[in-house]
ROPABA-150135 format. One record per residue: residue in one letter; x, y, z of N, C-alpha, C in turn. Coordinates in steps of 0.02 Angstrom, whole numbers, plus 50000, padded with zeros to 5 digits. Last residue first. Example, Ala and Ser with C-alpha at 12.3 -4.5 7.8 and 13.67 -1.06 7.14 Angstrom:
2
S506424988850354506844994750357506455000250394
A506604971650390506154977550390506604983550390
//
This chain:
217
X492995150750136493855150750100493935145850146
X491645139350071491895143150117492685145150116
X490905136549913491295133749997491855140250035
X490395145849838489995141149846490475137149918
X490265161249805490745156649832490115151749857
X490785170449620490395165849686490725160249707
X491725177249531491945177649587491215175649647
X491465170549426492065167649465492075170449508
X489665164749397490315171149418490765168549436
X488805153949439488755159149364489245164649366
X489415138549446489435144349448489055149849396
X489515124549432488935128949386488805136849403
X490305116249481490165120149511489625123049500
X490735099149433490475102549415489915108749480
X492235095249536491615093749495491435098749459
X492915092949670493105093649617492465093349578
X494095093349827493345092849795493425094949723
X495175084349904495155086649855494405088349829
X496085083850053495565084650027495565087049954
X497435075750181497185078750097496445078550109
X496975077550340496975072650291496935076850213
X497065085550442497705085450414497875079150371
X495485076550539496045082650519496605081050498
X494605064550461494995068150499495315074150476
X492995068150399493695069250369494095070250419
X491845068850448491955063450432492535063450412
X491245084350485491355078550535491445070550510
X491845090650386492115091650427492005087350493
X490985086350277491755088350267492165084050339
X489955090750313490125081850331490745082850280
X490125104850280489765100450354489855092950366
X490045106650173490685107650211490755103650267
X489065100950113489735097350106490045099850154
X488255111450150488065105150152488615101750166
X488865122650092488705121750164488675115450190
X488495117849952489225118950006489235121450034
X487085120749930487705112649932488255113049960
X486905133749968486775127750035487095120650026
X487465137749862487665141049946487615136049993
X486755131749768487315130249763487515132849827
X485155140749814485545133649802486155130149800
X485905155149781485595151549857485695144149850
X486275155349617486835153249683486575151949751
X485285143149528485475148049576485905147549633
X485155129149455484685133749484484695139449514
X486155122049433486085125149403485715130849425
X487025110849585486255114349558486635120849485
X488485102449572488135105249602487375109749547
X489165088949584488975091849526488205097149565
X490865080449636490225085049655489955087449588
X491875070249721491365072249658490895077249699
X493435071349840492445071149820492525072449755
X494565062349895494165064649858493435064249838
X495695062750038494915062950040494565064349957
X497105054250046496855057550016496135059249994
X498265051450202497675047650148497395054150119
X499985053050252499325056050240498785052850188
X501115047750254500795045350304500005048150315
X501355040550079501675045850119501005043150187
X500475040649919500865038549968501235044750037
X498845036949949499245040249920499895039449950
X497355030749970497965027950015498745029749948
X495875037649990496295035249939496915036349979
X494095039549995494885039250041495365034350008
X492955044949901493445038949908494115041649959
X491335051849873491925052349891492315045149900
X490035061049779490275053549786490975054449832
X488525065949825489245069449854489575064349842
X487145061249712487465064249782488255066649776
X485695063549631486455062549626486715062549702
X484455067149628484705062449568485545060549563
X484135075349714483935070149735484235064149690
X484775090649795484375086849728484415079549761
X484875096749915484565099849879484345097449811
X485855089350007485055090850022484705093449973
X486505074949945486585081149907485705085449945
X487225062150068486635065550042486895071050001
X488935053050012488335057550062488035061950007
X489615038649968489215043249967488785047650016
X491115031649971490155030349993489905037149960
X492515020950034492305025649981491395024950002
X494235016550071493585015150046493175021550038
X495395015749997495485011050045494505011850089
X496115012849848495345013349873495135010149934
X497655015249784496965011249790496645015049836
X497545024149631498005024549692497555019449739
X497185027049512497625024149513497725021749566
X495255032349489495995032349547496425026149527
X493845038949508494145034349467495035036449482
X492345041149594492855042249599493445039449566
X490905051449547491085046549532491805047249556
X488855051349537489535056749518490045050649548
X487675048349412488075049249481488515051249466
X486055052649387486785055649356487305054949408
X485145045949449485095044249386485815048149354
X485925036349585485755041049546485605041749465
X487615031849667486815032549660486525038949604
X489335032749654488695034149687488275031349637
X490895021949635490285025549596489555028349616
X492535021749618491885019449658491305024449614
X493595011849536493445017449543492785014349585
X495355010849497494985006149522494385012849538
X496565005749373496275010849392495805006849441
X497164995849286497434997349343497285002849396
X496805000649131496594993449197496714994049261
X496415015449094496895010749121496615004649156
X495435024849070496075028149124496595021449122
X494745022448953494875027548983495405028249023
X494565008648979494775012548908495025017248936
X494475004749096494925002249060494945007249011
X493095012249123493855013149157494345012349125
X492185004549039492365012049034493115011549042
X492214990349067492474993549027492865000749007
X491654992749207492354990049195492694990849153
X490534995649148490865002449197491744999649212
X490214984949099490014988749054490694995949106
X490154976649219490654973049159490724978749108
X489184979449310489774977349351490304980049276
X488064991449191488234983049212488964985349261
X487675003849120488025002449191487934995449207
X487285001948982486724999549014486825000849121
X488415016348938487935007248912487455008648974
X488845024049087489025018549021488605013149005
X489045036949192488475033149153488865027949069
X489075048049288489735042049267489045035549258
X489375060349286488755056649248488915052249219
X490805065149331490125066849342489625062849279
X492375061449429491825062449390491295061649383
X494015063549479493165066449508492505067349440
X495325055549474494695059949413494255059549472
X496975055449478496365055849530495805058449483
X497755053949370497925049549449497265048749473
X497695057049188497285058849266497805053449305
X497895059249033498415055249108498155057449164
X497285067348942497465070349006497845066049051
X496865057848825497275062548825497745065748888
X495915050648895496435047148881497005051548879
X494805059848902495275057848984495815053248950
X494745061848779494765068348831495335065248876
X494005049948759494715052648727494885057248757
X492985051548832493255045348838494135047448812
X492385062848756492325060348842492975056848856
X491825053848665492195059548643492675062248728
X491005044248670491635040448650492135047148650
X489675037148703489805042848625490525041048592
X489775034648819489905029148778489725031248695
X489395042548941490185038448913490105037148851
X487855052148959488365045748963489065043348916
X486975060148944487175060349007487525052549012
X486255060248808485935054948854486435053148919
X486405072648731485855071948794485835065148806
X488035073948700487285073248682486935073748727
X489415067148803489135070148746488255069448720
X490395073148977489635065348925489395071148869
X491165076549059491265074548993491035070048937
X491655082149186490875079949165491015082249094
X493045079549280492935080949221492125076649193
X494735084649388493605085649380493425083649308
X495795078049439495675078949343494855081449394
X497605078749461496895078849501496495081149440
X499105071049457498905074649422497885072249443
X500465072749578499755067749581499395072049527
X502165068549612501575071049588501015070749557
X502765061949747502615059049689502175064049663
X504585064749800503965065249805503405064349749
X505495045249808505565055449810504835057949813
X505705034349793505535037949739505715046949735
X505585024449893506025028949898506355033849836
X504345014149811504725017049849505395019249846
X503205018549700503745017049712504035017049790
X501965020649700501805021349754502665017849751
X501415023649547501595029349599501635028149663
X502025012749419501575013349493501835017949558
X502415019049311501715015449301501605014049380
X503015035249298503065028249325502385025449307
X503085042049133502675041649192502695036349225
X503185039348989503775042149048503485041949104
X501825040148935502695033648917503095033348946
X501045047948973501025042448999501575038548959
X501855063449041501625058248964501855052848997
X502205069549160501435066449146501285065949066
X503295073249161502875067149220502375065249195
X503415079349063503735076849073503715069349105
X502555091449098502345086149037502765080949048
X503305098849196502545093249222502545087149183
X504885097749188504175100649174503785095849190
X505985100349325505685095349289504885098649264
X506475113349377506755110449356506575104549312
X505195118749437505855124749406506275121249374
X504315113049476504795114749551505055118149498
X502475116949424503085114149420503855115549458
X501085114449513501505119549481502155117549479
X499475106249525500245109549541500575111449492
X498095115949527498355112049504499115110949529
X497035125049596497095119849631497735114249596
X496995137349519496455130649524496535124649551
X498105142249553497415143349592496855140949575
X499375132649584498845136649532498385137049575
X500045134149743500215130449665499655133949645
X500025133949867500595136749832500785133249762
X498535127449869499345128749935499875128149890
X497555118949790497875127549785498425129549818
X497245107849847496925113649887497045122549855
X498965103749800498235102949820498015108149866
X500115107749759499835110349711499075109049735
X501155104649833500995108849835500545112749786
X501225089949887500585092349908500855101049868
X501805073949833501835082749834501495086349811
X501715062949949501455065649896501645072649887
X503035052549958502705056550011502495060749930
X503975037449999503815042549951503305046649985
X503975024650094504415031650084504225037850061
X502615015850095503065018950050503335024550103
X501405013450152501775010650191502635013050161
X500485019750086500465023650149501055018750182
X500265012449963500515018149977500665022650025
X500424994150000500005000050000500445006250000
//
C-alpha cells in the first residue's frame, strides 16, 4: 500500500497551497510537468518506493456528449485518455446499460486497467476513478437534489497522509442553492474527514461568476 512507502505526495499544488489557483500543481523549476505526465515516461506505479515526492495529476471532468448524460459517445473518453489523470472526480458516470462489466469497461479505456473506481447512486452519479487504491469510499446526501449525491473515496496516496476525494455536481438553479450545497458538504466535510487529511473537491460548480462562493475560503 502507499501509505507504507517512503515516498510522500507533493502536496503543493492541492487545495491550491502554493500552486495554481485552480488547485493544480506547479512545476519545482526544474522538471516540466509534461514530462511526468506523458504516459510513456510516467512511472506506472506511483507508490514506488524511495522515489522522492510523487506528483499527483487531480482531473474534475463531466465529459458526457449529447443528451443521454453518458460515456459511451466516445468523445469524453478521449479527453481523459489524452489528460493522464491519477485522481478523476467524475460526473454522469453513466456507460451502456452500467452493468459490474460495462463500467469496467469504461475505466479500462479511459484511464487504464489498473485504475479502480467507486461510483454513487443516481440517475447522474458522480464518481471516483483512481490509480492509487481505494481504501474506501460512499456517498453523502446532496440536500438539495435528489438524482445524485456527494461521491467520495479515501485514497491511500503515498506518504503518512490519505487522500479525501469528492465528486460534486452542484444545482444550476441559483447561487442560494449552490450556497447551501456547500454548506452542506462543508459540514460532513468536517465531521467525517479527519484533520490534516488531503482533501480534494472537484466537479461540476455551475457557477454563474468567478467571483461566487459556493465553499467557504
Amino acid at each position: 500500500a502507499c501509505s507504507d512507502q517512503t515516498s510522500a505526495i507533493d502536496d503543493s499544488g492541492v487545495n491550491g497551497a502554493d500552486g495554481g489557483a485552480d488547485g493544480t500543481a506547479k512545476t519545482d523549476g526544474t522538471t516540466p510537468l509534461d514530462a511526468y505526465y506523458n504516459p510513456d515516461s510516467r512511472p506506472t506505479d506511483p507508490c514506488t518506493p524511495g522515489a522522492g515526492p510523487v506528483r499527483v495529476r487531480l482531473l474534475a471532468g463531466n465529459l458526457t456528449s449529447g443528451n443521454k448524460q453518458s460515456y459511451e459517445e466516445g468523445s469524453g473518453t478521449r479527453i481523459f485518455q489524452a489528460l493522464v489523470p491519477d485522481v478523476v472526480m467524475i460526473q454522469e458516470f453513466n456507460y451502456k446499460g452500467n452493468a459490474t462489466e460495462e463500467l469496467r469497461e469504461f475505466v479500462d479505456t479511459a484511464f487504464g486497467a489498473q485504475f479502480s473506481y467507486s461510483r454513487g447512486g443516481g440517475q447522474i452519479p458522480n464518481g471516483i476513478v483512481t490509480r492509487f487504491p481505494i481504501l474506501s469510499s460512499g456517498e453523502w446526501p446532496d440536500p438539495r437534489v435528489n438524482n445524485r449525491g456527494f461521491a467520495w473515496a479515501k485514497l491511500d496516496v503515498p506518504g503518512t497522509k490519505d487522500l479525501y476525494a469528492v465528486s460534486v455536481h452542484f444545482l444550476t438553479s441559483g447561487s442560494t442553492e449552490r450556497k447551501l450545497e456547500g454548506d452542506a458538504l462543508t459540514a460532513l466535510i468536517k465531521a467525517n474527514v479527519p484533520a490534516g487529511a488531503y482533501v480534494a473537491i472537484g466537479g461540476g460548480f455551475n457557477t454563474d461568476a468567478r467571483t461566487e462562493e459556493v465553499l467557504p475560503a
